[in-house]
N, C-alpha and C positions, 0 to 999 in steps of 0.2 A: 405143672408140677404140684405134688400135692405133701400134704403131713397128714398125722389120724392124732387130734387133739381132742381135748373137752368141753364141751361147748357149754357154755354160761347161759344164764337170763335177762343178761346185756346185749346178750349178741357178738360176744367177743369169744375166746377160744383160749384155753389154758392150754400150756405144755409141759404143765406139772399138777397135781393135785393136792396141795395142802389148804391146812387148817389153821388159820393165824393166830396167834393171841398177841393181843397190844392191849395197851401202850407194855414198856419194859417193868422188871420188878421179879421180885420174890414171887407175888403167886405165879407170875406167865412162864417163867425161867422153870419153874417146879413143874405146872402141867405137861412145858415142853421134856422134861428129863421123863417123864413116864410115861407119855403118848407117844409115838410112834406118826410119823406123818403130820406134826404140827412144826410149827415156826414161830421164834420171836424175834425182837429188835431188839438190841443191845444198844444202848445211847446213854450220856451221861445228860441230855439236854431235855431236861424234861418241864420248863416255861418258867421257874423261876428265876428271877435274876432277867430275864427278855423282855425286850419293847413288844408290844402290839403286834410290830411288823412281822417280828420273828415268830414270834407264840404262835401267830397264823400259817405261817411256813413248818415250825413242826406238827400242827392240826393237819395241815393238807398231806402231808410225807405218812400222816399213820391215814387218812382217808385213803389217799392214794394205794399205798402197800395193800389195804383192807379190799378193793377193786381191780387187784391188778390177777389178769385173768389166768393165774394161776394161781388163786385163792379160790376155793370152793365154799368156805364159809368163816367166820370171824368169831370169835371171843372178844368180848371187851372185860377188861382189867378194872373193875370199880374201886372205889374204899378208901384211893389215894387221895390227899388234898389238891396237889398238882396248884399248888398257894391261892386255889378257887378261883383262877384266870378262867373265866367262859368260854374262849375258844378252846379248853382242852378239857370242857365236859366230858365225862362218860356217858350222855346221852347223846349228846352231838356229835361224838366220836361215832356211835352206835347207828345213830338217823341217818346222815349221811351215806354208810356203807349200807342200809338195809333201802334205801331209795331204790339202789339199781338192781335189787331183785336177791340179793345173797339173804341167805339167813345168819341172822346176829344174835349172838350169847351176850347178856354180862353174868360177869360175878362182881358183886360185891364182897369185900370184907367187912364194909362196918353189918350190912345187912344181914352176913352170914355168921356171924357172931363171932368171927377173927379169922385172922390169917390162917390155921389152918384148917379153919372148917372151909374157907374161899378156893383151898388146890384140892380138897377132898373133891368140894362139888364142882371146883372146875375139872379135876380131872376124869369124873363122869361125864359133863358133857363133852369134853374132848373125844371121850373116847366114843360117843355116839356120834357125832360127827365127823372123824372119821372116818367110821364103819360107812356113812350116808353116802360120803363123798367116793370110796371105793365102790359103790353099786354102778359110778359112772361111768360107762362105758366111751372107748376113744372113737372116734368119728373123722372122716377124710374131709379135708378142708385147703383150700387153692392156697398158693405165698401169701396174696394179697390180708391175709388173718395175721398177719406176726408183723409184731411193732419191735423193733430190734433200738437196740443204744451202742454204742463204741467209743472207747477213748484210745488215746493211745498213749505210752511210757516208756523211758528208759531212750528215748528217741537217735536214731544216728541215721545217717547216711541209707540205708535199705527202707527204713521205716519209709521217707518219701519218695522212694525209688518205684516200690513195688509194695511190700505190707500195706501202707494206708493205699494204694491204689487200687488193689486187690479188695479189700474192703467196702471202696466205694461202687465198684463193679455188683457185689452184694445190696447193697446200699441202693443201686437203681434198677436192679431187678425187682427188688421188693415195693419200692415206691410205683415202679410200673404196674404192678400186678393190685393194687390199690389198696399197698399196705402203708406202716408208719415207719420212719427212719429219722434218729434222733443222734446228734452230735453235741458236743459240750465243750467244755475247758476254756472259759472268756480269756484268760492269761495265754491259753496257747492259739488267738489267733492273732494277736497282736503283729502288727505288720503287713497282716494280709486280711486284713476284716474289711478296705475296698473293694477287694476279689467277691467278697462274699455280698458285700452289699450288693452289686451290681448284680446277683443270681435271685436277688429277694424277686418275690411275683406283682410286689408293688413299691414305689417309691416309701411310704409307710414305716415298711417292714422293714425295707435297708437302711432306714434311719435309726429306726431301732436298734440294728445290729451294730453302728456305727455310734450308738449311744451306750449303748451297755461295756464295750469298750474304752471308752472314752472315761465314765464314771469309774474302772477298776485303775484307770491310771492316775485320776485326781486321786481315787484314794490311797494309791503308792504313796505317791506326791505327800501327801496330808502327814505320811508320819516322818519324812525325811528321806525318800528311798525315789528313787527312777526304776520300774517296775523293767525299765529296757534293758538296765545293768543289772540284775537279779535273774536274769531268765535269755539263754540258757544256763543251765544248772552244770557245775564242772564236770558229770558227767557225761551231758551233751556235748560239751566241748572236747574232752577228751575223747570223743569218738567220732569227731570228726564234723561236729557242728561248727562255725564260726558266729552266728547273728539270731538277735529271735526271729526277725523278719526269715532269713533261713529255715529255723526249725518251725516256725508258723506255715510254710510257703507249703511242707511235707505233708503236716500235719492235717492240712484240710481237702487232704484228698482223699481223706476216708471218710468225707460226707458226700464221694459221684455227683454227679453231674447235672442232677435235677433239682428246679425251682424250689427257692426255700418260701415256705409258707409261712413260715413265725417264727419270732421268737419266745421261748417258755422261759417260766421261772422258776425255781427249782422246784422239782413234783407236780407242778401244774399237768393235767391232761390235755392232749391236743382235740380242736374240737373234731377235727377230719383229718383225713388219711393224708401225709405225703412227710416231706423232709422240713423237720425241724432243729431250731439252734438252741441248746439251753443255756440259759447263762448260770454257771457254774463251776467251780474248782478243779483244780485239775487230779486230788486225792482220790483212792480209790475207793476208801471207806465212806466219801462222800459222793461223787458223782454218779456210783452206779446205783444206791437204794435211792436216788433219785431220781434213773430213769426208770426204777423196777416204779417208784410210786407214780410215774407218768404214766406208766401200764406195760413198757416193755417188758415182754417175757423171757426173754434173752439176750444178755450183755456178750460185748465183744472186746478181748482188750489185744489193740495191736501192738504188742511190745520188740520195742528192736534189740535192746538190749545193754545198749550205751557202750562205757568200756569194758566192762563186763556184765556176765546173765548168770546170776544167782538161782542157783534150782530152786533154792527153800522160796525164793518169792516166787516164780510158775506157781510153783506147787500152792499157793495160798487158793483156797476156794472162794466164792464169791459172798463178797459182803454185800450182797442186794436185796437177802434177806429168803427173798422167793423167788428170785431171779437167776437161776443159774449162769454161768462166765464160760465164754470160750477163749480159751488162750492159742492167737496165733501171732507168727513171726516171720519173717523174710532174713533173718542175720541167720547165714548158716553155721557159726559159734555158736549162737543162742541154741541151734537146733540140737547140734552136736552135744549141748552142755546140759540140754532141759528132755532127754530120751525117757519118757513115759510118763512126762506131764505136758506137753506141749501139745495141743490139741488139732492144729492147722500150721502147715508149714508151708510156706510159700515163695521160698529162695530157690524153688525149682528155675522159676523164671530167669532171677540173676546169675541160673547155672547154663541157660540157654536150653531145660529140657522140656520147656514147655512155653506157650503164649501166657501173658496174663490173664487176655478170655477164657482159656484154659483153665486155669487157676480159679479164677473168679468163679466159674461153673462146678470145679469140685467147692469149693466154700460155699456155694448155693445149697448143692447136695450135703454135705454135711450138716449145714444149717436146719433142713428138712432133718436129717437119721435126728439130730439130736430133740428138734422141736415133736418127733413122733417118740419118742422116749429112750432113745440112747443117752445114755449119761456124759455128761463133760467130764474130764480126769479130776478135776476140782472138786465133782461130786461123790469122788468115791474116798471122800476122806471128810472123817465125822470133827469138823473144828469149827466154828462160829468166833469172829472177826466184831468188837463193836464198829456201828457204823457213824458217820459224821456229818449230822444235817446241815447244809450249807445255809447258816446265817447272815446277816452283814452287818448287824448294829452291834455298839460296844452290849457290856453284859454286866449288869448293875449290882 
C-alpha cells in the first residue's frame, strides 16, 4: 500500500509542505499572516524563568518541529534575548535543523535595524521559500515512511472496546511495514504500565516504562494529591468508567500489539523505526506538537466522548503546528453529534456491520488518502491553537 509524499534530504517524506518560522513572536506571527504556506508556534514558554532541564526540552520541540518531515525549509526568528540561555541560541536553533540537510533562514532584528525591517525581510524570504518548496513534486512511497502519534480523550466505555483497538490495528500495520508508531499520556497508563512493561523488547526498556510512572506519582504525592483519586476525570466517570486501572486497561490498546522499543521524552526523535512510549501529558496542546517535534507527520486523536461530545471541540484543528489531526470515534453519540467534523467513525463494529479488521483497514486506507494530500476536516478551518511544551520543573 502506498502514499505520493515529499521526499526530504534526510530520507524521510513529508505529507505536507510547509515553511516554518520559530521560535514564536511578532516578526514570525507577521511573516505567517502574509505568506501563504508557512507555520508558526504559538507558546508562552519561551526559557525564562526554566531550569536547564526544561530550556533543553523547549530547544529540542523547536529542533524537532524545524525536522519534522513536513517542513521543507525553516526560518529562524533572531533579535530576541531569550534572557541569553545558550540552549535557545539563534544559531543552535539554525545548526541543528540545517545538519540534516533543510535549508535555514535567520532574520535578525537587531541586525536588520528593528522589528519592522526583520518581517519586511523576513517576509521575502518567505515567500521565496515557498515558491522553492512548491516546485516539489509528490512521489509514491510504501506505509513503512509515516511515523503516526495518537492519544485518546474524553474516554468511555467504546473508546476500549473498539476506538483504541481500531487504532492499534493501524498502529501495527505501520510498525510492520517499517514505520514509526508513537503513544503518550504517562498519567493515562497508570494501572496498566505492567502490561506494557512486559511488551518492552528488553528488560531495560520496561524498567523505564515502569519508572517514568512511578516518578509522575511521587510527584502527585509531593504536593498532597494521589494521582489514582484525580484520574478518572468526572467525565469518565459519568460515562461509565469506574477506576484508572479501568480507563488505563482501554486506553492502551491504541498502541497494537508490537514490541515497544523505547521510551522518548518529550520531542526526542526515535532513533529507528517501530512502537514507542512518550512520556508525556495527557493535554492536547501539549502532546501532539510533541509527537509533530518527534517527527510524526500525522496525529491521531481517538475520542470517545465521555458524557457528552461537544462539536465545537471535534471541530478544533490540530495544535501540532505541522502536523495535521485525524479525529476518530467509536461512540455512535459522538458520531451522531460531530456530522462533518468527525473524520473516522468506527462504531460500525459495535453496530455488528463490520469486523474490526475491517475497520482497522478502512483507517489504513484513509490514513494513506490523507498522508497523499486529502485534508483532515480540522484542516479546512484557518484557527491556530497555542501549544504546551511539556515541562516538569517548578518555573522561577
Amino acid at each position: 500500500m502506498e502514499f505520493r509524499g515529499f521526499p526530504r534530504p534526510d530520507g524521510s517524506v513529508g505529507i505536507r509542505n510547509y515553511v516554518l518560522v520559530i521560535p514564536e513572536g511578532l516578526v514570525a506571527s507577521k511573516i505567517c499572516e502574509f505568506v501563504p504556506g508557512t507555520k508558526t508556534v504559538m507558546s508562552a514558554k519561551a526559557g525564562a524563568g526554566f531550569t536547564s532541564r526544561d530550556r533543553e526540552t523547549i530547544a529540542r520541540t523547536l529542533f524537532g518541529l524545524g525536522l519534522n518531515p513536513n517542513v521543507s525549509s525553516v526560518i529562524v526568528q533572531g533579535g530576541s534575548p531569550k534572557a541569553g540561555y545558550p540552549e535557545l541560541r539563534t544559531e543552535r536553533i539554525a545548526q541543528e535543523i540545517a545538519k540534516y540537510g533543510k535549508r535555514v533562514e535567520i532574520v535578525d532584528a537587531v541586525k536588520e535595524g528593528g522589528t519592522l525591517e526583520a518581517i519586511q525581510k523576513g517576509i521575502k524570504i518567505a515567500r521565496e521559500l515557498v515558491f522553492e518548496a512548491s516546485r516539489v513534486r509528490r512521489e509514491p512511497f510504501g506505509l513503512g515512511k509515516l511515523s503516526l502519534g495518537v492519544k485518546c480523550g474524553h474516554s468511555d466505555p467504546t473508546s476500549g472496546m473498539v476506538g483504541n483497538p481500531v487504532v492499534g490495528y493501524l498502529f501495527d500495520r505501520v510498525v510492520d511495514a517499517g514505520g514509526v508508531a508513537m503513544f503518550g499520556e504517562t498519567t493515562e497508563i497508570i494501572g496498566a504500565e505492567h502490561i506494557l512493561a512486559k511488551r518492552a523488547v528488553n528488560r531495560q526498556v520496561g524498567e523505564e516504562i515502569l519508572s517514568r510512572v512511578s516518578c509522575i506519582e511521587k510527584r502527585a504525592l509531593s504536593t498532597g494529591e494521589d494521582i489514582r483519586t484525580m484520574n478518572p476525570v468526572p467525565d469518565n466517570i459519568a460515562a461509565g468508567i469506574s477506576t484508572i486501572e479501568e480507563k488505563s486497561l482501554g486506553a492502551i490498546y491504541k498502541a497494537g500489539h508490537q514490541p515497544i522499543e523505547g521510551v522518548l521524552d518529550f520531542a526526542e526523535r526515535p532513533k529507528k523505526s517501530g512502537l514507542y512510549f512518550v512520556d508525556s501529558w495527557m493535554g492536547i496542546p501539549s502532546i501532539f506538537p510533541g509527537f509533530a517535534a518527534s517527527g510524526a507527520q500525522l496525529n491521531l486523536f481517538q475520542h470517545g466522548g465521555g458524557a457528552g461530545a461537544p462539536n465545537n471541540h471535534i471541530l478544533n484543528p490540530s495544535p501540532a503546528v505541522v502536523s495535521p489531526m485525524l479525529w476518530t470515534s467509536a461512540n455512535p453519540i459522538t458520531f451522531a453529534q460531530t456530522k462533518g467534523s468527525l473524520d473516522f467513525y468506527s462504531g460500525t463494529v459495535i453496530e455488528g456491520k463490520e469486523t474490526l479488521e475491517r475497520a482497522g483497514e478502512r483507517l489504513v486506507k484513509l490514513v494513506l488518502e490523507i498522508a497523499s494530500g486529502t485534508l483532515t476536516r480540522g484542516e479546512t478551518i484557518n484557527y491556530t491553537e497555542p501549544i504546551e511544551i511539556y515541562t516538569i520543573d517548578p518555573i522561577f
